[in-house]
Structure formats: structure tokens, C-alpha cells
N, CA, C and O atoms as a Maestro MAE file, in Angstrom:
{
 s_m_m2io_version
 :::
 2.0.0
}

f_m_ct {
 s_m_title
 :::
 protein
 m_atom[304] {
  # First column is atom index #
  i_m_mmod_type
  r_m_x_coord
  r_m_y_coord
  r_m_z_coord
  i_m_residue_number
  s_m_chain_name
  s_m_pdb_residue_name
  s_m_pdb_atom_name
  i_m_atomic_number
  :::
  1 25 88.415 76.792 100.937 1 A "UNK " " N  " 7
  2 3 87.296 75.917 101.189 1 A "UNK " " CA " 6
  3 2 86.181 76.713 101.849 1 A "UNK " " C  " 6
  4 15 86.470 77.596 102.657 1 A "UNK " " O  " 8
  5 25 84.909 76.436 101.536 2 A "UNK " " N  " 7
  6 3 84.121 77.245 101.763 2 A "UNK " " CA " 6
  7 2 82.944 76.294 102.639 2 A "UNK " " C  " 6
  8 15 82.371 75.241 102.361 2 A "UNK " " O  " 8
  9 25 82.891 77.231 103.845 3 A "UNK " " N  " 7
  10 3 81.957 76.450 105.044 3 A "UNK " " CA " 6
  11 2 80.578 76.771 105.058 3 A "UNK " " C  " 6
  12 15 80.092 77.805 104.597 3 A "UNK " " O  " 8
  13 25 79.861 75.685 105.701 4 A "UNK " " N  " 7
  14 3 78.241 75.709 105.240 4 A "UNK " " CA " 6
  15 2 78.112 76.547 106.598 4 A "UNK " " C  " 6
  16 15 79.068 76.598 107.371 4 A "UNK " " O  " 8
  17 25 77.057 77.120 106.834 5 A "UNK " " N  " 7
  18 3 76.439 78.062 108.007 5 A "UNK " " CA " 6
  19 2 76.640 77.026 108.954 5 A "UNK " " C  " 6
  20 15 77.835 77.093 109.241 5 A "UNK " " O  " 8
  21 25 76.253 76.347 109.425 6 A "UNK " " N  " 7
  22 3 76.556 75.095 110.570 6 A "UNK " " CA " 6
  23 2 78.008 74.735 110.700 6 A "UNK " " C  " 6
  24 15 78.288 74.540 111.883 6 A "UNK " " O  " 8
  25 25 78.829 74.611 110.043 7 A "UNK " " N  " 7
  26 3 80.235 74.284 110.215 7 A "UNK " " CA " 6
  27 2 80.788 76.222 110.953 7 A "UNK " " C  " 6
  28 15 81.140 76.438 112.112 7 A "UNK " " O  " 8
  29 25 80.700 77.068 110.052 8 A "UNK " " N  " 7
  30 3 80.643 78.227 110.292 8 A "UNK " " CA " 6
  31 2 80.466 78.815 111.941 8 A "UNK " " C  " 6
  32 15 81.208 79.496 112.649 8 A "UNK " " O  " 8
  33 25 79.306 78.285 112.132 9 A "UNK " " N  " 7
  34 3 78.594 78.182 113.455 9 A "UNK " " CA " 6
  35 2 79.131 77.965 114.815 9 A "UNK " " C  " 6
  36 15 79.107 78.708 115.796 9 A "UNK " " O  " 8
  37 25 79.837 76.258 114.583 10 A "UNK " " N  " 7
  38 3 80.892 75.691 114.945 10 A "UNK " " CA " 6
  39 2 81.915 76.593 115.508 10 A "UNK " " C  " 6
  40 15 82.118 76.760 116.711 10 A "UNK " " O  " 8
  41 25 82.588 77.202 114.461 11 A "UNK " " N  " 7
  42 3 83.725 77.794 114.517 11 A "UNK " " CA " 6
  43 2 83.739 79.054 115.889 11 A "UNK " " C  " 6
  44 15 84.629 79.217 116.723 11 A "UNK " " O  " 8
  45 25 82.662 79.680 115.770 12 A "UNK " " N  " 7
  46 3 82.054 81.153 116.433 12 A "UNK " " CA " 6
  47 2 82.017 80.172 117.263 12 A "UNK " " C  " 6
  48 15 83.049 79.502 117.216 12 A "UNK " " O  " 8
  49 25 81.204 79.788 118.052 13 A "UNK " " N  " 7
  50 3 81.265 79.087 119.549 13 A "UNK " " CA " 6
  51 2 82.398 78.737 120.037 13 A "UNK " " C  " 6
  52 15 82.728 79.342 121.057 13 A "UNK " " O  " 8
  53 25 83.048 78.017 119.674 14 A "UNK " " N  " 7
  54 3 84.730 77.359 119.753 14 A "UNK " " CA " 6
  55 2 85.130 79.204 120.283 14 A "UNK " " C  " 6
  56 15 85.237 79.377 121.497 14 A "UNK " " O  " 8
  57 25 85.272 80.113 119.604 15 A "UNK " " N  " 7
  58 3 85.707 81.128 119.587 15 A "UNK " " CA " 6
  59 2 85.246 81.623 121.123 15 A "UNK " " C  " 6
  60 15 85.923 81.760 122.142 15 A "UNK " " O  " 8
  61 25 84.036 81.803 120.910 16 A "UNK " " N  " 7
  62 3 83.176 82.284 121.816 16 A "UNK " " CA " 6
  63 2 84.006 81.960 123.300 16 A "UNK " " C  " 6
  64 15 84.758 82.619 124.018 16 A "UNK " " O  " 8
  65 25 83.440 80.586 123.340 17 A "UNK " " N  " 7
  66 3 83.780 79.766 124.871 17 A "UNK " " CA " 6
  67 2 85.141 79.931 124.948 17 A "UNK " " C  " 6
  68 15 85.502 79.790 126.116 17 A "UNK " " O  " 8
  69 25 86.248 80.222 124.038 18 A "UNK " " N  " 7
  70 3 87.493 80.254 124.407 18 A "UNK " " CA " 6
  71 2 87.793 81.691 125.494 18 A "UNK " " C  " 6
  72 15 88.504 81.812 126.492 18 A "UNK " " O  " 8
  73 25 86.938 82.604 124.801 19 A "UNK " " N  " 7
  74 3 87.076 84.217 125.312 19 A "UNK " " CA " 6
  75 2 86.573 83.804 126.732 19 A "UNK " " C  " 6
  76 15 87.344 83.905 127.686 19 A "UNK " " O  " 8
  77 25 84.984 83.227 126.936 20 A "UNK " " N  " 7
  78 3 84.784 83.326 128.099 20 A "UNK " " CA " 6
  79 2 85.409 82.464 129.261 20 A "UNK " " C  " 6
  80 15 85.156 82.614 130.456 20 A "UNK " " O  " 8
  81 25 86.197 81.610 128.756 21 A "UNK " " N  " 7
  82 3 87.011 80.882 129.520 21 A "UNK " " CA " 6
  83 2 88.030 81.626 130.329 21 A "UNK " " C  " 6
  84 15 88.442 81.476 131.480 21 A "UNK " " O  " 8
  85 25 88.332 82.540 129.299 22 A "UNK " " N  " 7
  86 3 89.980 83.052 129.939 22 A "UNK " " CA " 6
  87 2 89.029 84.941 130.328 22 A "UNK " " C  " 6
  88 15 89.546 86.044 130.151 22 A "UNK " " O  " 8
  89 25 87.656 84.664 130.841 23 A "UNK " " N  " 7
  90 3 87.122 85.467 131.502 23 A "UNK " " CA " 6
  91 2 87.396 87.004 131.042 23 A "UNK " " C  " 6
  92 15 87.623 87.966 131.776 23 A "UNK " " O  " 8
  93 25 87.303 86.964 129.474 24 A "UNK " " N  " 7
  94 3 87.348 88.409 128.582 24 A "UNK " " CA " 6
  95 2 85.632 88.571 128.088 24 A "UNK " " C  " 6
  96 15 84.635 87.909 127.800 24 A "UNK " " O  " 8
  97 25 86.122 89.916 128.234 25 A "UNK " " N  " 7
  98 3 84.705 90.370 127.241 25 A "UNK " " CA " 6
  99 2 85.031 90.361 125.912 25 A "UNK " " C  " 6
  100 15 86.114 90.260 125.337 25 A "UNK " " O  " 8
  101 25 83.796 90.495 125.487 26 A "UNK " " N  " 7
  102 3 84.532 91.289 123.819 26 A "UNK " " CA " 6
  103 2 85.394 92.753 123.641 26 A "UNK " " C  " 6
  104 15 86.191 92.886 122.712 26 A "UNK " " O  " 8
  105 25 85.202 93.581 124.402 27 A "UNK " " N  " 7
  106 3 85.579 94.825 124.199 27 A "UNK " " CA " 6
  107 2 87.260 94.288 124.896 27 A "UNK " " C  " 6
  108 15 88.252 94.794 124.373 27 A "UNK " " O  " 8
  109 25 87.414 93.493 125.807 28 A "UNK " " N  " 7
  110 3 89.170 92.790 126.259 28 A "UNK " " CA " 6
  111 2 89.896 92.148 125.037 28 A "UNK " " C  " 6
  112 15 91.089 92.206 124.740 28 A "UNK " " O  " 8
  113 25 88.724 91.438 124.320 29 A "UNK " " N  " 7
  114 3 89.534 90.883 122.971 29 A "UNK " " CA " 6
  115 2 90.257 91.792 122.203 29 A "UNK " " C  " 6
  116 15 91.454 92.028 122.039 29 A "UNK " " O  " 8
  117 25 88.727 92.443 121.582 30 A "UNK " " N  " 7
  118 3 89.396 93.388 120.816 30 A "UNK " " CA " 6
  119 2 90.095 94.272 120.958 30 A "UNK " " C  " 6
  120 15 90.558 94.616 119.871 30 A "UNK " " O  " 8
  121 25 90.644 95.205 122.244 31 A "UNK " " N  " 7
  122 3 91.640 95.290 122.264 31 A "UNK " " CA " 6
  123 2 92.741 95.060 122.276 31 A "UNK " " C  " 6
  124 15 93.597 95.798 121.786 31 A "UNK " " O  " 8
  125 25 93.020 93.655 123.012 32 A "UNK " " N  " 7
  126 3 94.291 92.947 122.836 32 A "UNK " " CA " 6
  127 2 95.010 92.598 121.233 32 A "UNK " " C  " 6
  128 15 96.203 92.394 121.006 32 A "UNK " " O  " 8
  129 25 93.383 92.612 119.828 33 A "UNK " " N  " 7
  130 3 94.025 92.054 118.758 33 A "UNK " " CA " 6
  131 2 93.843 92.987 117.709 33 A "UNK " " C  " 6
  132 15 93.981 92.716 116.516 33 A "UNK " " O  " 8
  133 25 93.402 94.543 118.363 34 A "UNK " " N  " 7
  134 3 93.053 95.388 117.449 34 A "UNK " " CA " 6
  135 2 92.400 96.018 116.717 34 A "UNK " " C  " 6
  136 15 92.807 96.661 115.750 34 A "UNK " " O  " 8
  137 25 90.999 95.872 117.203 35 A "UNK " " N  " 7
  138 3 89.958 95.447 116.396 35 A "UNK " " CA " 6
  139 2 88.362 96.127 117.381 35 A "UNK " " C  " 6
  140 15 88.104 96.015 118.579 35 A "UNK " " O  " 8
  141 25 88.020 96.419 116.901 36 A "UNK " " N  " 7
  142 3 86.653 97.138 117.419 36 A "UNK " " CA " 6
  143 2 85.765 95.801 117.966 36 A "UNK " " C  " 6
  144 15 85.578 94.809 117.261 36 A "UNK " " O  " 8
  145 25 85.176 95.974 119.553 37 A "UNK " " N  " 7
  146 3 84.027 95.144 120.099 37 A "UNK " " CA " 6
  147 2 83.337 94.637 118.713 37 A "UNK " " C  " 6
  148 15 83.241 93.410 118.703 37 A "UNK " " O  " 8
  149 25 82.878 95.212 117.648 38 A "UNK " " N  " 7
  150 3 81.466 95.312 116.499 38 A "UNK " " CA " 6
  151 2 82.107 93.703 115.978 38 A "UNK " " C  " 6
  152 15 81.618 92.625 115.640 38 A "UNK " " O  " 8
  153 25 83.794 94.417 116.187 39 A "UNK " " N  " 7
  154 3 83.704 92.775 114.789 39 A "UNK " " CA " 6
  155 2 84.340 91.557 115.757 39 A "UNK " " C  " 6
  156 15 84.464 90.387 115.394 39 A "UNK " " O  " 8
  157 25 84.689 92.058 116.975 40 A "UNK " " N  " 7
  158 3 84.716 90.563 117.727 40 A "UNK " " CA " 6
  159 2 82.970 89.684 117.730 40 A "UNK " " C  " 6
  160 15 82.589 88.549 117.443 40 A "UNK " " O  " 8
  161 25 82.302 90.938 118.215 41 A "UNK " " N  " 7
  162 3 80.996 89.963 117.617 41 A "UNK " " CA " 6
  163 2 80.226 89.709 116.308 41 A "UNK " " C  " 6
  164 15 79.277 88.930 116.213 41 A "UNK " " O  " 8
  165 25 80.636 90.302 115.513 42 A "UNK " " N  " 7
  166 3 80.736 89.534 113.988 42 A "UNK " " CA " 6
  167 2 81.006 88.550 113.920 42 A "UNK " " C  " 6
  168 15 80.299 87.688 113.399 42 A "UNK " " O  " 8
  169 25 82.163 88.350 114.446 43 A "UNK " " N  " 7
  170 3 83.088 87.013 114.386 43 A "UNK " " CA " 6
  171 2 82.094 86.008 114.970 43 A "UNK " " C  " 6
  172 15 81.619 85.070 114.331 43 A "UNK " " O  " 8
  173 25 81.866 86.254 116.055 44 A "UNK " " N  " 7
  174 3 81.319 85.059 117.563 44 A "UNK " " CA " 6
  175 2 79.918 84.910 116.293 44 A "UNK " " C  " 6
  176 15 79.629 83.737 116.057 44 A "UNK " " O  " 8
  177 25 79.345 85.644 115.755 45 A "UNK " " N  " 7
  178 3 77.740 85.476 114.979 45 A "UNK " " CA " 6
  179 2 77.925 84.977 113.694 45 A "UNK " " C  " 6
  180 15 76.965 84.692 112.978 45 A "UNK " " O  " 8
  181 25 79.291 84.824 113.281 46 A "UNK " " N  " 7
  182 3 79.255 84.582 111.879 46 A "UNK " " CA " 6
  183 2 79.001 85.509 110.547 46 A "UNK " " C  " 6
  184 15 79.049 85.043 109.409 46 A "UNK " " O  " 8
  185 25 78.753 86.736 110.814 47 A "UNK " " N  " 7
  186 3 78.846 87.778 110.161 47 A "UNK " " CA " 6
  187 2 80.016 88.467 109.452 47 A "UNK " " C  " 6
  188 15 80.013 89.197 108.461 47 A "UNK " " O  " 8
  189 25 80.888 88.091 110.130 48 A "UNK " " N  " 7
  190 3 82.336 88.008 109.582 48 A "UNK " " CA " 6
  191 2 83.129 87.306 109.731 48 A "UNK " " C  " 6
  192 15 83.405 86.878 110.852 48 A "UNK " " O  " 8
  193 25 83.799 86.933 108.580 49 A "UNK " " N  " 7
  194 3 85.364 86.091 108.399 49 A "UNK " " CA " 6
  195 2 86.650 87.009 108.342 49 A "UNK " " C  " 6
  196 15 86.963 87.937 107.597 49 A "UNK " " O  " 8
  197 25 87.215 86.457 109.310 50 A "UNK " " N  " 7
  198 3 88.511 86.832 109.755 50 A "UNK " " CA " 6
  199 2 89.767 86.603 108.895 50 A "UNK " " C  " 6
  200 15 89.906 85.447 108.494 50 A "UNK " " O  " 8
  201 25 90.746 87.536 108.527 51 A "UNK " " N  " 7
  202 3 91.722 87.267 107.673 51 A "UNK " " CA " 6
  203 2 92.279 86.108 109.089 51 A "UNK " " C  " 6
  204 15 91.881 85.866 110.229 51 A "UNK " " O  " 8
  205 25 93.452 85.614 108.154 52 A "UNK " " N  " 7
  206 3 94.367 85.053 108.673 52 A "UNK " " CA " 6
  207 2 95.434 85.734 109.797 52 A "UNK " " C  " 6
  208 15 95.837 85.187 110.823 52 A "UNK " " O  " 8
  209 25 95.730 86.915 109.369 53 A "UNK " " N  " 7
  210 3 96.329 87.361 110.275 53 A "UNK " " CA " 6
  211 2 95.618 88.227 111.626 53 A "UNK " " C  " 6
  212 15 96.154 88.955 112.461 53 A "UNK " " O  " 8
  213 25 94.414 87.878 111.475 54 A "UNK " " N  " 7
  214 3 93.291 88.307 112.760 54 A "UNK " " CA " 6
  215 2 93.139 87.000 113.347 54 A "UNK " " C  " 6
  216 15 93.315 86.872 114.558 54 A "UNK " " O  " 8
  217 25 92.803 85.915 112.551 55 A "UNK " " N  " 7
  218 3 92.364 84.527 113.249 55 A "UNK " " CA " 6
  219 2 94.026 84.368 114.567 55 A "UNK " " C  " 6
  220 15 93.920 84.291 115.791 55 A "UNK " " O  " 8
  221 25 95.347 84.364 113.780 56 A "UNK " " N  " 7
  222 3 96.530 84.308 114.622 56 A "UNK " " CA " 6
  223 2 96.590 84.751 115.712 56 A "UNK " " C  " 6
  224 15 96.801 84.069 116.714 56 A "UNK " " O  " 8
  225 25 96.372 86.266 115.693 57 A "UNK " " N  " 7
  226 3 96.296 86.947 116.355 57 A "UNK " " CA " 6
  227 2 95.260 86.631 117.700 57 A "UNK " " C  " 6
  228 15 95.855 86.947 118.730 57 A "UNK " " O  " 8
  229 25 94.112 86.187 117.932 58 A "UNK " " N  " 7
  230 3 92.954 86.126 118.325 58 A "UNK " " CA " 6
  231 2 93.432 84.869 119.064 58 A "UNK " " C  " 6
  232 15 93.673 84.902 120.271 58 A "UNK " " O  " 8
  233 25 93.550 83.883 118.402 59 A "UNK " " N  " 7
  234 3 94.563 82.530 119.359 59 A "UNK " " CA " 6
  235 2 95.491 83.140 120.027 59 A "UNK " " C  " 6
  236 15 95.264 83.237 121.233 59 A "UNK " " O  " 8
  237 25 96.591 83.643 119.594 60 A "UNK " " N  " 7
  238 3 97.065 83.932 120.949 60 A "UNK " " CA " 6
  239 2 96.999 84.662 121.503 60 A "UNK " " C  " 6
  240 15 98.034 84.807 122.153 60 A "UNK " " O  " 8
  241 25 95.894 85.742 121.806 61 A "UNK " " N  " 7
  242 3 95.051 86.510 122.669 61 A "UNK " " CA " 6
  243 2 94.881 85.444 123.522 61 A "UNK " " C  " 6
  244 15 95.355 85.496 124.657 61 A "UNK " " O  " 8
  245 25 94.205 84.383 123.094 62 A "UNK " " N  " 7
  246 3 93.118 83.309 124.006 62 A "UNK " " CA " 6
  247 2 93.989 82.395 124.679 62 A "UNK " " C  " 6
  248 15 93.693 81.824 125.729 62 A "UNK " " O  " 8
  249 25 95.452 82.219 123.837 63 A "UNK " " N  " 7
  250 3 96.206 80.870 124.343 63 A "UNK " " CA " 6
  251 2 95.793 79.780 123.962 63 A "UNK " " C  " 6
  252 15 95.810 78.752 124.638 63 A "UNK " " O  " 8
  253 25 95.184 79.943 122.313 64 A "UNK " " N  " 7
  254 3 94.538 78.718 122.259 64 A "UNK " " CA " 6
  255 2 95.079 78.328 120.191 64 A "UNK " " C  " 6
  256 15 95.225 79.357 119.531 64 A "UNK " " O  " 8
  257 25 95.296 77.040 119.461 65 A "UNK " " N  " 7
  258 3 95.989 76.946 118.212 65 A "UNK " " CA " 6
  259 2 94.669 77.757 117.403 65 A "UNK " " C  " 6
  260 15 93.549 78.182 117.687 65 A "UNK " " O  " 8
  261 25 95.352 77.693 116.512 66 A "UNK " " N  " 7
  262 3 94.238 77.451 114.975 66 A "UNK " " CA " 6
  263 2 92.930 76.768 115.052 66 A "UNK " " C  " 6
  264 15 91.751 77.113 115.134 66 A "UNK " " O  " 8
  265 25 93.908 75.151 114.967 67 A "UNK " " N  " 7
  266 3 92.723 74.316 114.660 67 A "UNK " " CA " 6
  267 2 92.176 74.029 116.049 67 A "UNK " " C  " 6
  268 15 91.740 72.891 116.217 67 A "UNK " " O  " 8
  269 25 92.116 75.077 117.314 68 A "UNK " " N  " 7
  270 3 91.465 74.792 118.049 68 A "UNK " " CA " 6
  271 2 90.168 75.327 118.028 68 A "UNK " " C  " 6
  272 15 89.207 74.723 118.504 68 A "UNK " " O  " 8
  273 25 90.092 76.436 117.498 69 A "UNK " " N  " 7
  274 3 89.241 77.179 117.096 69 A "UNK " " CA " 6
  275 2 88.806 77.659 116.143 69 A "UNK " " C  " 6
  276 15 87.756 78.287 116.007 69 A "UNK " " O  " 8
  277 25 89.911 77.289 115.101 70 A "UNK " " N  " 7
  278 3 89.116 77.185 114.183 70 A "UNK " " CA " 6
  279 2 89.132 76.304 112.683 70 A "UNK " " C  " 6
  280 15 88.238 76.279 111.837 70 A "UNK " " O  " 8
  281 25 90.308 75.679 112.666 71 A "UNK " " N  " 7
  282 3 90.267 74.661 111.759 71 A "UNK " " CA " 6
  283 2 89.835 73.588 112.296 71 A "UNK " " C  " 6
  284 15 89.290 72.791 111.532 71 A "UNK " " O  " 8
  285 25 89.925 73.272 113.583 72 A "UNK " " N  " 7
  286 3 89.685 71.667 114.157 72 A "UNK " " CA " 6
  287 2 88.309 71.387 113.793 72 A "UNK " " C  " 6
  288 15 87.535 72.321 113.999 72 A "UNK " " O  " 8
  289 25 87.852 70.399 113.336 73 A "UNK " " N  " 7
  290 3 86.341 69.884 113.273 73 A "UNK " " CA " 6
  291 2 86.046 68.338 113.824 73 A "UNK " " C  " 6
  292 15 86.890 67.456 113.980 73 A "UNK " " O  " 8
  293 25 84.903 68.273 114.024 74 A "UNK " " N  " 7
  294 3 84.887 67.118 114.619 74 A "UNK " " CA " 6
  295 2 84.252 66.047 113.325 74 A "UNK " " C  " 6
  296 15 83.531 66.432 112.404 74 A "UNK " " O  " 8
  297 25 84.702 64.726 113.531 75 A "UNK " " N  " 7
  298 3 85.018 64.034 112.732 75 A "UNK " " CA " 6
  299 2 83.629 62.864 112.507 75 A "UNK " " C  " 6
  300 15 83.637 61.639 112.393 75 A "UNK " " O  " 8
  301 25 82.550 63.821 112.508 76 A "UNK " " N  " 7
  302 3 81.253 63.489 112.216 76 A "UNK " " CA " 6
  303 2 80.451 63.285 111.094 76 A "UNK " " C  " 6
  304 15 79.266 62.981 111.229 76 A "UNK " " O  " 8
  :::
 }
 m_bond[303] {
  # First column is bond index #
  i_m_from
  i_m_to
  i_m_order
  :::
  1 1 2 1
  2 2 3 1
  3 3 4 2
  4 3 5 1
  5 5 6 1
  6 6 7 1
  7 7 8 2
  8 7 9 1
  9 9 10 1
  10 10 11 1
  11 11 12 2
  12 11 13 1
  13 13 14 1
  14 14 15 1
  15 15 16 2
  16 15 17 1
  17 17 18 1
  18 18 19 1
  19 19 20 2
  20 19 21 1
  21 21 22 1
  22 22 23 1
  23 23 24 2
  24 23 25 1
  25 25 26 1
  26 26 27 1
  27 27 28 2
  28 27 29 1
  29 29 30 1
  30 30 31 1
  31 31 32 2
  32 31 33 1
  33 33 34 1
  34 34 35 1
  35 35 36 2
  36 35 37 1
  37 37 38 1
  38 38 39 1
  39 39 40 2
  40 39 41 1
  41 41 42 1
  42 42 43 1
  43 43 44 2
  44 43 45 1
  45 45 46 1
  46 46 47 1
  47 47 48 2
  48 47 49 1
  49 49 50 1
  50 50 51 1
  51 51 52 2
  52 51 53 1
  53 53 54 1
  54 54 55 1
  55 55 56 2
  56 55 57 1
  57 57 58 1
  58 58 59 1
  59 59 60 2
  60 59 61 1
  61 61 62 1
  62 62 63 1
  63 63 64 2
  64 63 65 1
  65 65 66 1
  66 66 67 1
  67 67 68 2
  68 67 69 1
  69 69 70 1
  70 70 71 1
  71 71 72 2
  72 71 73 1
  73 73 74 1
  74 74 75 1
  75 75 76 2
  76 75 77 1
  77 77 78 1
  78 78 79 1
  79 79 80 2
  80 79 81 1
  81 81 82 1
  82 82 83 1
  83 83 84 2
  84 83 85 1
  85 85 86 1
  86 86 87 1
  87 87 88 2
  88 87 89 1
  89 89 90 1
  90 90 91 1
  91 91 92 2
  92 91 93 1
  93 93 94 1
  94 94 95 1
  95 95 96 2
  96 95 97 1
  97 97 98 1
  98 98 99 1
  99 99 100 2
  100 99 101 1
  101 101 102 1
  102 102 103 1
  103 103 104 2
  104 103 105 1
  105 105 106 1
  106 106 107 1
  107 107 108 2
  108 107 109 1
  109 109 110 1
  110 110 111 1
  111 111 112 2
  112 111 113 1
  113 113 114 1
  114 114 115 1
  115 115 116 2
  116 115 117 1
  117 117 118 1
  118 118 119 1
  119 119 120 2
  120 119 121 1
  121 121 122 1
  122 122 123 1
  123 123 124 2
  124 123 125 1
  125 125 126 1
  126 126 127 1
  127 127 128 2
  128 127 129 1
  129 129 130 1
  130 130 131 1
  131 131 132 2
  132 131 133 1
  133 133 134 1
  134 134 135 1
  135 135 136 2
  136 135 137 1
  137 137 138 1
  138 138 139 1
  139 139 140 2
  140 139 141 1
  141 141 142 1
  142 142 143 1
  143 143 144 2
  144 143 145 1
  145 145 146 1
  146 146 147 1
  147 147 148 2
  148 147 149 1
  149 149 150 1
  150 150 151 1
  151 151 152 2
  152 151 153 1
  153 153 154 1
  154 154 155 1
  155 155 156 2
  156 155 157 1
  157 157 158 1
  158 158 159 1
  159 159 160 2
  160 159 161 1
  161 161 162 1
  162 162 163 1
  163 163 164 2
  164 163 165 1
  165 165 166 1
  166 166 167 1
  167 167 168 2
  168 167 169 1
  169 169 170 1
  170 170 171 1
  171 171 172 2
  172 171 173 1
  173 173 174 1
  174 174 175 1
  175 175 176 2
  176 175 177 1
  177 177 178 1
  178 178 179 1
  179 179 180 2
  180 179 181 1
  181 181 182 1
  182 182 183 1
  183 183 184 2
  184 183 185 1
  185 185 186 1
  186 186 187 1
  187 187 188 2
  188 187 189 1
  189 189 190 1
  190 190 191 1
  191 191 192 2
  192 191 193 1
  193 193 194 1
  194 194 195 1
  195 195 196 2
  196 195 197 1
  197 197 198 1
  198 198 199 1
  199 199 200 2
  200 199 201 1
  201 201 202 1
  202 202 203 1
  203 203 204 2
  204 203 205 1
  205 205 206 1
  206 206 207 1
  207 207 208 2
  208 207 209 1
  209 209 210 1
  210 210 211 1
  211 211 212 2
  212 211 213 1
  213 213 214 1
  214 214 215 1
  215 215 216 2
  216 215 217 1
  217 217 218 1
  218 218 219 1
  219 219 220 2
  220 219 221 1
  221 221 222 1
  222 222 223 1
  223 223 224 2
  224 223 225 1
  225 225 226 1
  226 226 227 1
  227 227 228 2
  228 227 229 1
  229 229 230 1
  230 230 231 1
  231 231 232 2
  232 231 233 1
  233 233 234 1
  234 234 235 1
  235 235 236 2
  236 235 237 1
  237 237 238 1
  238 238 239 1
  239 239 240 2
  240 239 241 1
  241 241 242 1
  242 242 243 1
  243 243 244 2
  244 243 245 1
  245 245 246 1
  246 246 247 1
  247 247 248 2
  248 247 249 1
  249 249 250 1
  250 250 251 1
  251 251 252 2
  252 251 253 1
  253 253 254 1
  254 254 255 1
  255 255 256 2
  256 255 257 1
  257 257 258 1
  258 258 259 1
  259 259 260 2
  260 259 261 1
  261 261 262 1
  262 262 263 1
  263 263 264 2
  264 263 265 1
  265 265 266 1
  266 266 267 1
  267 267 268 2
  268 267 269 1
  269 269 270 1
  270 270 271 1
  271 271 272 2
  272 271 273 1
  273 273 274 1
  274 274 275 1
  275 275 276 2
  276 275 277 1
  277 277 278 1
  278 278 279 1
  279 279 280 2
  280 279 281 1
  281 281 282 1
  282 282 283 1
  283 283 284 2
  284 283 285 1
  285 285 286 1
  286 286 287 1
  287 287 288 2
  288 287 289 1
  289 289 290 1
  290 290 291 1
  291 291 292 2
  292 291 293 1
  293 293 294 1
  294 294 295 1
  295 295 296 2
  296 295 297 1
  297 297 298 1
  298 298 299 1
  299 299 300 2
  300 299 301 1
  301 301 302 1
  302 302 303 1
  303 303 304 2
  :::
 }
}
């Protein structure tokens, strides 16, 4: 399924606020999931889509599901 820039959008923030919650930078993420600072903020901007086995990974970096961050949508 393919997301419009605004749903997309969505997703990166959810992401975003999860990192700064649990008081990481980007350069803390990406180390914990493997991955160079460049494309944790890809991710947070929407510039890049994350395989599946990066999105996994990245939740439980954060302690947080899927659809918390990124399948969940709000029902608008």
C-alpha cells in the first residue's frame, strides 16, 4: 500500500517523538539499529522507507510496536 506524503509525514513524527522521548539522538539510534545518523534522518524527513527488518528493529530500539509508529493511523 502506498502512502500519500501526509500519511508518510505522520509516520516520521510518530518516529521522531518516540526517539526524543526515550532522550536519543539520531546518531544513539542509529547505532543501536545499525545504520548511519544520514538515514535515521531520512527516515524522520521522509526521504526514506525503511525495509521491514529496519522498521523492527527501530521499535525495539525505542520500546515502542509497529503500529505504533508506524502502521497505527488515526481514524480520520
Amino acid at each position: 500500500m502506498l502512502l500519500c506524503r501526509k500519511e508518510r509525514s505522520v509516520k516520521n513524527i510518530k518516529l521522531k517523538m518516540a526517539r526524543v522521548e526515550k532522550d536519543m539522538t539520531q546518531q544513539d539510534l542509529a547505532d543501536q539499529v545499525g545504520v548511519t545518523r544520514q538515514t535515521i534522518g531520512l527516515i524522520e524527513t521522509g526521504g526514506y522507507n525503511p525495509s521491514l527488518n529496519l522498521c523492527i528493529s527501530l521499535c525495539r530500539a525505542l520500546g515502542k510496536t509497529l503500529d505504533e509508529i508506524f502502521w497505527g493511523g488515526s481514524k480520520s
